[in-house]
C-alpha positions as CSV (number, residue, x, y, z in Angstrom):
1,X,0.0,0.0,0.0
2,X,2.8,2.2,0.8
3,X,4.3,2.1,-3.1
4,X,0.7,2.7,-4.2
5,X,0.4,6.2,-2.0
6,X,3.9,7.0,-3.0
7,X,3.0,6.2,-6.7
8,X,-0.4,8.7,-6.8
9,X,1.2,11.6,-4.9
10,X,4.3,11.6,-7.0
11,X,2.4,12.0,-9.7
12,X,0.4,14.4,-8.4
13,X,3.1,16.8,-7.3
14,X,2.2,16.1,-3.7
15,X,-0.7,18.6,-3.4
16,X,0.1,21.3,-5.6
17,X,-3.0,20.5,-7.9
18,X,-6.6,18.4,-6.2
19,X,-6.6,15.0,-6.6
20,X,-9.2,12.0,-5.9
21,X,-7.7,9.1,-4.2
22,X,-10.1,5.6,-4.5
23,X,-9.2,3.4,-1.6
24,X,-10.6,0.2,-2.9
25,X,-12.3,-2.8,-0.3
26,X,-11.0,0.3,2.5
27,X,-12.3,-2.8,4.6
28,X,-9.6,-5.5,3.9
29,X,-6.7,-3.3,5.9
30,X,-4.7,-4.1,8.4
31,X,-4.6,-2.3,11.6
32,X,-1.4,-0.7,10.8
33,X,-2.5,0.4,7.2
34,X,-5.7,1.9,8.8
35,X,-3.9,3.9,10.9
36,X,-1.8,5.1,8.2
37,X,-4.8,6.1,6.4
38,X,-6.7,8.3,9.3
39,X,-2.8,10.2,9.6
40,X,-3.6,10.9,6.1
41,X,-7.2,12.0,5.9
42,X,-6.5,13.9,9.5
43,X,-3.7,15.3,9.0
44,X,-2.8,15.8,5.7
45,X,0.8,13.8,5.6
46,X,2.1,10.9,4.8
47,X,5.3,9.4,6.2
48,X,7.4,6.9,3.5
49,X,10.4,5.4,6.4
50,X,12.5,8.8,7.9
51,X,10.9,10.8,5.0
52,X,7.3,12.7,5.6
53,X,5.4,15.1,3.5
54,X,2.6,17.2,3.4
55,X,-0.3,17.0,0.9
56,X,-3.2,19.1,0.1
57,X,-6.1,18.9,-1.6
58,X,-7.0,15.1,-1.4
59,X,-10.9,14.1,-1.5
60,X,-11.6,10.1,-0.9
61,X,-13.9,8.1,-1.7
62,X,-13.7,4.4,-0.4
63,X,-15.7,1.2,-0.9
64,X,-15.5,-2.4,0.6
65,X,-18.0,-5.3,-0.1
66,X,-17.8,-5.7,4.0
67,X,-20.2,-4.4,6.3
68,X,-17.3,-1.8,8.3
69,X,-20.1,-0.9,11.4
70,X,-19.9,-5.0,12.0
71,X,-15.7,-5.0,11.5
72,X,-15.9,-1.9,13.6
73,X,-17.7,-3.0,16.7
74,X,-15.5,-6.8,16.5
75,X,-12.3,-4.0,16.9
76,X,-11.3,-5.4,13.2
77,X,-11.3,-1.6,11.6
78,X,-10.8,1.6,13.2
79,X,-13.7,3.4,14.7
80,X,-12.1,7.1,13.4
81,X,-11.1,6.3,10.0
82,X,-14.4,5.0,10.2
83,X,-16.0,8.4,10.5
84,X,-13.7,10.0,8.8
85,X,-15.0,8.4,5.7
86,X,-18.6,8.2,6.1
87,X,-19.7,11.2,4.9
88,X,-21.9,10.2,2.7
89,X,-22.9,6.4,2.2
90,X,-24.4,4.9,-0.9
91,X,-25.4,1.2,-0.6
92,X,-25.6,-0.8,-3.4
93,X,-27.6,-4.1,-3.3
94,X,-25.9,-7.2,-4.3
């Protein structure tokens, strides 16, 4: 996950211009990842080993085929990254 991020905010300049970033099945992360994530949609930086920069103008849009309340409440995904995301949910039946 960590060469993906690197990957999309190289190419976009990190934050000089807006960007989109699709976190796909946000529900299959590990803990570690998650927390990751939240520094990013919090914070607005992201840390690659010693190295850590600053990015602006991110908007996210996530989507997982698991039910994140249920992987929430079993301590299996982050209550705050959690919230952070779920602005606006759009279910789609199977």
């Amino acid at each position: 996950m960590n060469d993906q991020f690197l990957r999309i905010f190289k190419e976009n300049n990190f934050g000089t211009t807006p960007a989109t970033v699709y976190l796909k099945e946000i529900g299959k992360l590990g803990q570690r990842s998650q927390s990751r994530v939240l520094d990013l949609v919090e914070d607005g930086f992201f840390q690659n080993g010693a190295e850590k920069k600053t990015i602006k103008n991110l908007r996210f849009i996530s989507s997982s085929s698991e039910d994140l309340k249920d992987k929430m409440a079993q301590g299996k995904f982050s209550e705050d990254l959690y919230h952070r995301l779920n602005i606006l949910t759009i279910h789609i039946p199977p």
